[in-house]
N, C-alpha and C positions, 0 to 999 in steps of 0.2 A: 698295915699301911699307916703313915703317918702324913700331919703335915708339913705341908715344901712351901717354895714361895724361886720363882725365877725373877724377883725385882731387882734391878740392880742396886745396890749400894752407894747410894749417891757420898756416903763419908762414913767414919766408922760409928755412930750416934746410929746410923739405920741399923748394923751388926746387931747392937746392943739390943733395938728397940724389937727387934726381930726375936732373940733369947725374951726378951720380956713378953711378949704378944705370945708364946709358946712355941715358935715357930723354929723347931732346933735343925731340921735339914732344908737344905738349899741348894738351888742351882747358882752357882754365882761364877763369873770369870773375872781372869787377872787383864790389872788393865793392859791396853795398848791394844793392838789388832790383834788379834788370832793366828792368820798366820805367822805372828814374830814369835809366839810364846814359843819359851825353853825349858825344859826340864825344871831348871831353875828358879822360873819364874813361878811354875804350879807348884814347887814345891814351895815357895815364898809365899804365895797367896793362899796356899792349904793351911799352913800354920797362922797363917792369919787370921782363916777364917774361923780355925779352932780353939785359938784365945781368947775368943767371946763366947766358947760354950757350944760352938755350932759344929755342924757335921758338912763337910762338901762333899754332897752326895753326886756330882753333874755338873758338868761345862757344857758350851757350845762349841761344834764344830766349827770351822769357816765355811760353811754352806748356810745361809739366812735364808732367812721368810722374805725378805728384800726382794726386787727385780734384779735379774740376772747381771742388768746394765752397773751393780753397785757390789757385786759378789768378788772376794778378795781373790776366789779360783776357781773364773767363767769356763774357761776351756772344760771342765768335768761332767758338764751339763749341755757345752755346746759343742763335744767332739775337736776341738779347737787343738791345737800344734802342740801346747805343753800340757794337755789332758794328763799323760801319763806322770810328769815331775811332779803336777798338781796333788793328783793321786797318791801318789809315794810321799807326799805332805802330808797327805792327811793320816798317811797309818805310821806315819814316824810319831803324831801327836797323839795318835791313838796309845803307841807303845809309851812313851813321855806317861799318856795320863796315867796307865797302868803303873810308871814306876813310881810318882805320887802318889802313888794308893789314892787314886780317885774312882770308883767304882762304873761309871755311867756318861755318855756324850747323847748330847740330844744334835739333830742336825734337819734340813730342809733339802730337798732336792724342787727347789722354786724355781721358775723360768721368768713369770710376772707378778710376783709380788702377792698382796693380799687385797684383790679388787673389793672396794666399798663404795655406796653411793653415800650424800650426805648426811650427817647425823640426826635422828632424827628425837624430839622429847618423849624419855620416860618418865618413872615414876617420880614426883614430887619435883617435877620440871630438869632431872639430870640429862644429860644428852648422851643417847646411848651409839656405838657403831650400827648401819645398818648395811644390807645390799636387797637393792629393788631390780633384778633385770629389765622392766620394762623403764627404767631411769637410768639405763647404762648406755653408755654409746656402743652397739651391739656391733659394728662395721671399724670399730676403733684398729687402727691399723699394727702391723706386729712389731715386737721389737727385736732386740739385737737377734733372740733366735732364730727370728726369721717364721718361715712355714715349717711346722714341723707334724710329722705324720705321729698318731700313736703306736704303731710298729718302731718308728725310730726314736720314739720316748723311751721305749721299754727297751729297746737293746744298748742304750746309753746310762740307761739307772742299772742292766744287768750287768754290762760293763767293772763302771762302779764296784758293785758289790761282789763280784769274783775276785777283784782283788782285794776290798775291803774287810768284808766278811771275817774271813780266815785269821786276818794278823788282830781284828779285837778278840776272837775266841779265842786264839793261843796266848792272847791279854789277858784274858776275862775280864773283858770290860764290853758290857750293856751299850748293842748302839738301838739309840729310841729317836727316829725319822719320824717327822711333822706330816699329816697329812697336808694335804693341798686346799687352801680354805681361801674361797667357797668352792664349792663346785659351780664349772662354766659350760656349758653348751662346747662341744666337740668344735675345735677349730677357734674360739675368741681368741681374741689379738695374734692367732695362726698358731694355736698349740692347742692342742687336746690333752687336759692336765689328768695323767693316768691312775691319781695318789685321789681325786678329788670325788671318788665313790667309794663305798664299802668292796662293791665285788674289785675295783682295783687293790686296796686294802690287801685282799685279801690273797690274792694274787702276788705282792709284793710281800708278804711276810712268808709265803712259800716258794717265792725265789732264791736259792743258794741257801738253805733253810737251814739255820742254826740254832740252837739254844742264846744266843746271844746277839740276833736278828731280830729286830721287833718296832713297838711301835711308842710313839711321845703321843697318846694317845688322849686328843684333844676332846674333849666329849663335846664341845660348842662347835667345831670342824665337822663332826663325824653328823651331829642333828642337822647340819647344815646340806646334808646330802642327803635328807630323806623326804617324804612326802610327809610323814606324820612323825617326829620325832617323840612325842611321848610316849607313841605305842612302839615302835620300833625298835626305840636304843637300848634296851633290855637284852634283847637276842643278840643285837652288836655286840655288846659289853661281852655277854657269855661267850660268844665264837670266839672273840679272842681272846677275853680271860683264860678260858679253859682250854689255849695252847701256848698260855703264858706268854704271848705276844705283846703284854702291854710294860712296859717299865717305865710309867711316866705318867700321871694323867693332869690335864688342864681341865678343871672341876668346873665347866663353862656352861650357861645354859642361854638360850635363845626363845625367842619367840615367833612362830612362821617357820621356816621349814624350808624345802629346797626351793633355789631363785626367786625369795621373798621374806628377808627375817629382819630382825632387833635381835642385837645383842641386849643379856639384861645380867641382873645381880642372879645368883645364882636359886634365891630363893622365890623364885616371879615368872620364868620362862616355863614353858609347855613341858619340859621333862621335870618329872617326878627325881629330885637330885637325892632325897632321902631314900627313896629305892634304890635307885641307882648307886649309892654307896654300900649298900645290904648288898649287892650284886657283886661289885669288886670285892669284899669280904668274903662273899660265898664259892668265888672264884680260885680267892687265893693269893690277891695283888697284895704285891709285902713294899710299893717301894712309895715315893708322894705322891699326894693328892696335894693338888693347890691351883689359887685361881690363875686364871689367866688375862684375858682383856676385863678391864672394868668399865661401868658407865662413867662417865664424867659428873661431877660430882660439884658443887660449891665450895668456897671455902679457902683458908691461906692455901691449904697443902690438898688437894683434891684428889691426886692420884693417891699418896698416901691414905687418908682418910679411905676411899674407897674400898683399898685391899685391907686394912686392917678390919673393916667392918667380915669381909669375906672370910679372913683369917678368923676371926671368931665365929663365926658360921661352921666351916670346916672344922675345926677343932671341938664347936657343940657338938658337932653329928657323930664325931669318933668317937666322941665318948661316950653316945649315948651308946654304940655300937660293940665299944666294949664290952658296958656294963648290960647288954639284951642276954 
């Protein structure tokens, strides 16, 4: 396993700065929307990003972490008139990424987004993400999906992936789906999010069950659905390490636990991350580790500043893990 980093690139000075911090694979996309890219265009932005030295290991699908109300191709999630064009988009870009020799697509099957309440201070005063349910408007009314049952969540994500499935494994190209972060009480804003527990998890990697079926396996998402995350995420990791279900991880840790956490740096939250790295090695995870949300931080560049601290975190622990 190595380090990854999904930040985007704000110029090519981040490219570079990225090769200098160690950080040689990345998920990065070519600009413009997602749905426009072309052949062309991955092949344009892979060589791009290999002249600084980097590897692009992973794009994003056009399904975000977003609310459904901002997704480039609603109808796939809301059974909608051009569900199926939509679909035959996304495994044309699948076949595309396969011919860039890009290995891997991360993607969301999100209906509302990623509910948070407000931020509240961590350590040495940074402002971390948080979610309180008893600070949520619990009665908040649904959006574009409307009401939607958990039987017809899952026969619209199974939809999906009978067609998707197939055309990435005759690609071989890695699809790694975002859990659902946080988990919500069955029915908020009129949807029952099925991705937003382990046993849905896991449910969902043995649907249409492929070698090339798996998970963007958020470690901050997955604590966020448990009662006690530092005792718990150990067995997580192993159940689906050891069916290689994980091609992706966001190296994320939290404080609190289900419908009540802080997001934190990764060396501060209730999971043990230095185990939890021993675990993905014992497992057999061959693909990145890298952070994902950070606290907020002071300073000109603060998002910057925050992940390169991370980056150097990540990058100590492999080593140490080498050289054990």
């Amino acid at each position: 396993m190595y380090l990854g980093t999904q930040v985007a690139a704000r110029d090519d000075d981040d490219y570079r700065i990225f090769a200098q911090l160690g950080v040689k694979h990345i998920n990065a996309d070519p600009p413009g929307e997602p749905s426009s890219w072309t052949l062309c265009d991955l092949e344009r932005h892979r060589d791009k990003v290999e002249s600084f030295g980097l590897i692009l290991d992973m794009i994003q699908l056009p399904l975000p972490s977003q609310p459904i109300e901002k997704a480039s191709y609603p109808d796939i999630l809301l059974a909608g008139p051009e569900r199926d064009r939509q679909i035959d988009a996304v495994c044309k870009l699948i076949e595309n990424t396969a011919a860039a020799g890009i290995p891997a697509v991360k993607y969301n099957l999100n209906l509302i987004g990623i509910p948070r309440t407000p931020d509240e201070p961590g350590r040495g005063g940074s402002m971390n993400a948080s979610f309180r349910w008893d600070k949520t408007d619990q009665q908040a009314a649904p959006g574009l999906a409307g009401v939607l049952s958990e039987d017809e969540n899952w026969e619209r994500i199974d939809y999906f992936l009978e067609r998707v499935v197939p055309v990435a494994a005759s690609n071989r190209v890695r699809l790694a789906c975002h859990p659902h972060d946080p988990y919500t009480p069955p029915g908020f804003r009129g949807v029952t999010r099925v991705l937003g527990s382990v046993e849905g998890l896991k449910k969902f990697v043995l649907m249409r069950e492929n070698p090339y079926h798996g998970l963007n396996f958020c470690q901050g998402s997955i604590g966020e659905m448990l009662e006690n995350p530092g005792k718990e995420i150990d067995d997580v990791i192993r159940w689906f390490g050891e069916r290689n279900k994980i091609f992706n991880v966001h190296f994320r840790n939290i404080r609190g636990g289900k419908l009540s956490f802080m997001e934190t740096f990764p060396d501060e939250g209730d999971m043990d991350m230095v185990r939890s790295a021993r675990i993905y090695k014992e497992v057999g995870f061959k693909y990145m580790l890298m952070p994902d949300h950070v606290p907020t931080v002071s300073g000109k560049d603060p998002s910057a500043t925050a992940f390169a601290y991370c980056y150097g975190y990540i990058a100590a622990l492999l080593q140490t893990l080498e050289s054990a």
